[in-house]
N, C-alpha and C positions, 0 to 999 in steps of 0.2 A: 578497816578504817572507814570505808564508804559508807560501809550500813551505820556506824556511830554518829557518823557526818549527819545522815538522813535523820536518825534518832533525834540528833541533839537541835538541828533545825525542824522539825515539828514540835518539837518541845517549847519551842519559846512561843505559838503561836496558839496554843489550847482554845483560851478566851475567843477570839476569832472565826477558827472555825467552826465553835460551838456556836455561835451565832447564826453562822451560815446555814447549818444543819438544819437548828431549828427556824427560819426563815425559810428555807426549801420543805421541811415537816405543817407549816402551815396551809391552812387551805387560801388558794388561788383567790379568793375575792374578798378573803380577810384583809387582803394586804393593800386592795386597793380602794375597798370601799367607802363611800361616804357614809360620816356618822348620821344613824337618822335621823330624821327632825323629831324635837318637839313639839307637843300637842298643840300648842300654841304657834310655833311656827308654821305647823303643818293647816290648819285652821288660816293663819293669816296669807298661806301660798295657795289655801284654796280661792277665796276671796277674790283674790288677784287672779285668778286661771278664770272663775266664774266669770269675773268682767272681760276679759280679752275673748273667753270662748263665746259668747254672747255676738261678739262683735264678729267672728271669726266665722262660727255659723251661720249670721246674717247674711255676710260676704260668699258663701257657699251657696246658701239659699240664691240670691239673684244671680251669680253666679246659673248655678241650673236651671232657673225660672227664664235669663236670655238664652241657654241652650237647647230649651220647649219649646222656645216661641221662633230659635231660627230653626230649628227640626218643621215647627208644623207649617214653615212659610216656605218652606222647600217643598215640601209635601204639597202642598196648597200649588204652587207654582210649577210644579213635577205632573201634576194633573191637569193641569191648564195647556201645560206643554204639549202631552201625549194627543189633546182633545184637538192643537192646532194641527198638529202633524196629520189627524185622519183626514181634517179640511183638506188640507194641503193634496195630501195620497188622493183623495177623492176627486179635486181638480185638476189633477194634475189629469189623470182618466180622462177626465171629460175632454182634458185635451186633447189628447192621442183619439177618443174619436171623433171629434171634431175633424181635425187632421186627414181621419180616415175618411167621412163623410165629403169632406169639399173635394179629394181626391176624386173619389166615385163622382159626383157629380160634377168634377172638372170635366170629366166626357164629353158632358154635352153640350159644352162649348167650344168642343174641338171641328175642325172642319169634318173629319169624317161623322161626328156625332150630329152636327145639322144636317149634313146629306140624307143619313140613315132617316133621319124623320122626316116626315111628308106630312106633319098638320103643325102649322108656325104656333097651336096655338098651346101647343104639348113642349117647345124648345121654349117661349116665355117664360111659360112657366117654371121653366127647369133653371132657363137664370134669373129668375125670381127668387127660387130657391138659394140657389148658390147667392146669391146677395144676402140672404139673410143668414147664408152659412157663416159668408166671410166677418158680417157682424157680430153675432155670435160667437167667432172666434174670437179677436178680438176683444168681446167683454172678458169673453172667460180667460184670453191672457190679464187683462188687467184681474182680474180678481183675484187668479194665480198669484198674480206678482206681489199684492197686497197681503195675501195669506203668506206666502212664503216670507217678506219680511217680519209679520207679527210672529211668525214662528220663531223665527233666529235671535227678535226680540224675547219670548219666552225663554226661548234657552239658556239667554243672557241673564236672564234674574232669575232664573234655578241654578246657576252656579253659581252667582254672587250670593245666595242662600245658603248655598252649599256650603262656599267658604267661612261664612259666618259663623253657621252651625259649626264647622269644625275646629274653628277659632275660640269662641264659645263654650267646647268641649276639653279646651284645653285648657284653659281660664280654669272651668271647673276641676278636673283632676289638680290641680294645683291646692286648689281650697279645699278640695276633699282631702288630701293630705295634711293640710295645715289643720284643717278638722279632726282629723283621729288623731295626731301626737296629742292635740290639746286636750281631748277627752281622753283619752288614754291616762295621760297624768293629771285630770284630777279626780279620774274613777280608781287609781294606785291612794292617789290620798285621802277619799271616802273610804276605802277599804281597811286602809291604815287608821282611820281614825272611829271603825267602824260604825259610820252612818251611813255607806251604802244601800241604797234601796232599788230593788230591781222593779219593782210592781206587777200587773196584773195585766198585761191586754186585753182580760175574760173581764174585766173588771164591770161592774154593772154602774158602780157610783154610787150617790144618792139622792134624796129626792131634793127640790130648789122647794124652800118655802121663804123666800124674800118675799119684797114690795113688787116686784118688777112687774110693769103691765105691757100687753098689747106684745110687737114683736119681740119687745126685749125681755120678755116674760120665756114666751123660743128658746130664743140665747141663753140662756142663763139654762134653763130646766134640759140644753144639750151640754152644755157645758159640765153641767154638774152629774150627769151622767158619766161622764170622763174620768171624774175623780177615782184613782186607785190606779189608773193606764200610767204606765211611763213617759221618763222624759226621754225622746228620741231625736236628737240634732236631726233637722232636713224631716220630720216625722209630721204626715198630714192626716195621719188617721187610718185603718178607726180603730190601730192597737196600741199606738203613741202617735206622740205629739210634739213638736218644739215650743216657742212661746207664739209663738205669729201662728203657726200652722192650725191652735188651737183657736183662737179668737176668730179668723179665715173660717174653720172648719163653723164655729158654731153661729159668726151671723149667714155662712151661706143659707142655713138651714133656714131660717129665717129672712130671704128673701135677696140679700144684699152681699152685692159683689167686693167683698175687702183684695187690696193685691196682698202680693203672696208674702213679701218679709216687712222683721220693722220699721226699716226704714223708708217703705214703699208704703207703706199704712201711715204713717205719720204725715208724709208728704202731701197723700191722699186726703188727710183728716185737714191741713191748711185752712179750709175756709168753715170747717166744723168742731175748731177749739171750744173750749170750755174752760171755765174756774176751776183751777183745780184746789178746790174749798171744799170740803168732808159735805155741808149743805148746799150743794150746788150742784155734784154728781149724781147719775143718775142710773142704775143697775143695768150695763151692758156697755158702755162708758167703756174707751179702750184707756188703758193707763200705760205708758213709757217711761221707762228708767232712764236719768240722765246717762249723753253717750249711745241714747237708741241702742244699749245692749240686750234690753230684756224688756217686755212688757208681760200685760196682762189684761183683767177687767173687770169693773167695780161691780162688787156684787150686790150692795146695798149694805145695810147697818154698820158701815164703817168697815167691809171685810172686801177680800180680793181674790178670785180665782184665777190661777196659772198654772202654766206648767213649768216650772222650776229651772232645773240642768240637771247634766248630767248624774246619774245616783239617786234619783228624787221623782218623786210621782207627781200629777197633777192632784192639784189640792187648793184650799181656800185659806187664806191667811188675815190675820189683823193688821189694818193698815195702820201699826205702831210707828212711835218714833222714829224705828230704823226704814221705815218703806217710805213713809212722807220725807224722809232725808234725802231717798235715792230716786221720786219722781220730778219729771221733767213736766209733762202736760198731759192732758186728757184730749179726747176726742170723741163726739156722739155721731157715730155713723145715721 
């Protein structure tokens, strides 16, 4: 009767457990995964990754760029320290024979030490000496004591550098993380949408035959050497590049110091605006995307060189309708 029991209650439940079966017979990330995107979805979430990573690597870039500058003011300060301390080691000697010296010649003004001599004019002299020992000492305590506090000074601002740089260092790891998920997914959604481009760091480029004269003529003809390199977030050269690190890299060539990201080139450009009018620019002309996410630089006959994002090589592009939509201002270093 049991076994009938058992029989006739799994019988009523077939449907069910057939489901289960095939539910556990599926694979593992059939059952949770999201449906993919569309080409056009996938295209309009790149768009949106483009603009944020733009912003994001910026923030990574200064980011690193404060973690350089408190690294090499430690450094700097760390040298200057070592150099008081020898001051110091070296008078502090001086002192201890000073010390020794007015010792030795305290003798000679002891009673026994006159007695012993018999020409008064050997004992003047001798505290002659010791006068000017005691003077001497003297200086060299004050100058001790002078070096000894610029030293403790020094100390004090190589570990306030210290702290910065580590401070700094931490800041960045942050944005360096917030930097690869962001690249991360939208190099999954260039791949998905197969326009992925890895490029060439052998890349030779090619040759500048614009307008461009005098140093910006440089610029440009470094720049366009670049075309075919990658686009590398934090990338200074000389086998990728981000959009700042490139425009940096090609007017240094060319004499002139740009800072390092775009929002620090933008700030810098302040009293070097320009129209940003197609007849008004001028080839080497820095160009900004609204949002300071992306720039570049005019290259002459209406066209633009940059480097991209992520999946995308440096290249020169038509300043179409969609680029004059997406600039904010110019600047002529």
């Amino acid at each position: 009767m049991a076994k009938v029991g058992i029989s006739v209650r799994f019988g009523r439940v077939p449907w069910a457990v057939g489901c289960v079966i095939a539910a556990l017979l599926l694979p593992l990330d059939s059952a949770v995964a999201e449906p993919r995107p569309t080409i056009p979805q996938a295209k309009a979430k790149l768009s949106k990754l483009n603009d944020e990573a733009g912003v994001i690597v910026d923030r990574f870039n200064l980011a690193d760029e404060r973690w350089k500058k408190a690294g090499k003011r430690y450094d700097r300060l760390n040298i200057l320290y070592t150099r008081q301390r020898a001051v110091v080691d070296s008078l502090r000697r001086d002192l201890v024979a000073v010390a020794v010296n007015s010792y030795q010649y305290g003798g000679l003004t002891s009673g026994e030490g006159l007695a012993a001599h018999n020409d008064p004019r050997s004992v003047l002299g001798g505290m002659a000496a010791l006068d000017q020992i005691t003077a001497g000492r003297a200086e060299s305590l004050r100058a001790f004591d002078d070096a000894n506090r610029a030293l403790k000074e020094q100390y004090r601002k190589a570990e306030d550098a210290l702290s910065d740089a580590d401070k700094a260092r931490d800041v960045l790891a942050k944005e360096k993380s917030k930097a690869e998920r962001t690249v991360a997914e939208q190099a999954k959604l260039l791949r998905r949408l197969g326009a992925f481009r890895a490029g060439d760091p052998n890349s030779t480029g090619v040759t500048y035959t614009g307008p461009a004269s005098g140093n910006a003529r440089q610029v440009m003809e470094f720049a366009y050497k670049q075309i075919g390199k990658p686009y590398q977030w934090g990338g200074e050269g000389p086998g990728s590049y981000d959009c700042s690190g490139l425009t940096q890299a090609s007017w240094r060539g060319a004499g002139v110091s740009l800072p390092r990201t775009t929002w620090e080139q933008w700030s810098w450009g302040a009293r070097r605006r320009v129209p940003l009018e197609l007849d008004r620019l001028q080839p080497g002309d820095l160009l900004f995307s609204k949002g300071l996410g992306h720039m570049g630089m005019y290259a002459g006959g209406g066209k633009m060189v940059h480097a991209p994002r992520t999946g995308d090589i440096i290249k020169v592009v038509d300043l179409d309708d969609y680029w004059w939509g997406r600039l904010l201002g110019a600047v002529r270093p």
